[in-house]
N, C-alpha and C positions, 0 to 999 in steps of 0.2 A: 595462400588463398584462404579465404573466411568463409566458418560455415554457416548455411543460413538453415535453420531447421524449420521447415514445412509440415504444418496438422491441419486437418479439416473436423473440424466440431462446431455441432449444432450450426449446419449448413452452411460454412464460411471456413477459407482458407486463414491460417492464422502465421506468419513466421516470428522466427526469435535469431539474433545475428549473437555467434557465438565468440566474446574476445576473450583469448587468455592475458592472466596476470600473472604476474610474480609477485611471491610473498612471503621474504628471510628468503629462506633455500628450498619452499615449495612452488606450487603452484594451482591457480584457479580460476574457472572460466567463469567468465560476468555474462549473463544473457541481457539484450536490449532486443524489444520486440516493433518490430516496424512493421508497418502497413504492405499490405501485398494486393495484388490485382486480383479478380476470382476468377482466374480460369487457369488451369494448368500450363497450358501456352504461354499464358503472359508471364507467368512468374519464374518459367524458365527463361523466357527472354529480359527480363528483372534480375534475375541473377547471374546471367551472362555478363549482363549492361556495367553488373556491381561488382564482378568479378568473385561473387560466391559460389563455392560448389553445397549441392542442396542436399540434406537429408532428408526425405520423406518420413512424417511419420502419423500416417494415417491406414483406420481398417479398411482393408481395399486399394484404398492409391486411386479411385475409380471419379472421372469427372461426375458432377453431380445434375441429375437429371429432372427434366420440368414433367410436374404432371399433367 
């Protein structure tokens, strides 16, 4: 499973898909940053769809709310 990392900055959901490499006899992960949906729901069901399990990493984790 691939992990898709989840942040919320300056009012937007942002993700990054985490692939590891190999490289000689180490190793290291490449981020590629793809588009996500704004709402928490969606991007869980975006990641299900993708087969990624999601690390949050946002202050709060809290949907964002209208004034």
């Amino acid at each position: 499973m691939t992990i898709l990392i989840v942040y919320y900055l300056e009012g937007q959901w942002f993700g990054e898909v985490v692939d590891w490499k190999r490289s000689g006899s180490g190793s290291y992960r490449e981020l590629t940053r793809v588009v996500l949906p704004q709402s928490k729901a969606e991007i869980e069901k975006f990641a299900a769809e993708n087969n990624y399990k999601i690390e949050w990493r946002a202050a709060g984790l809290r949907e964002p709310t209208s004034a």
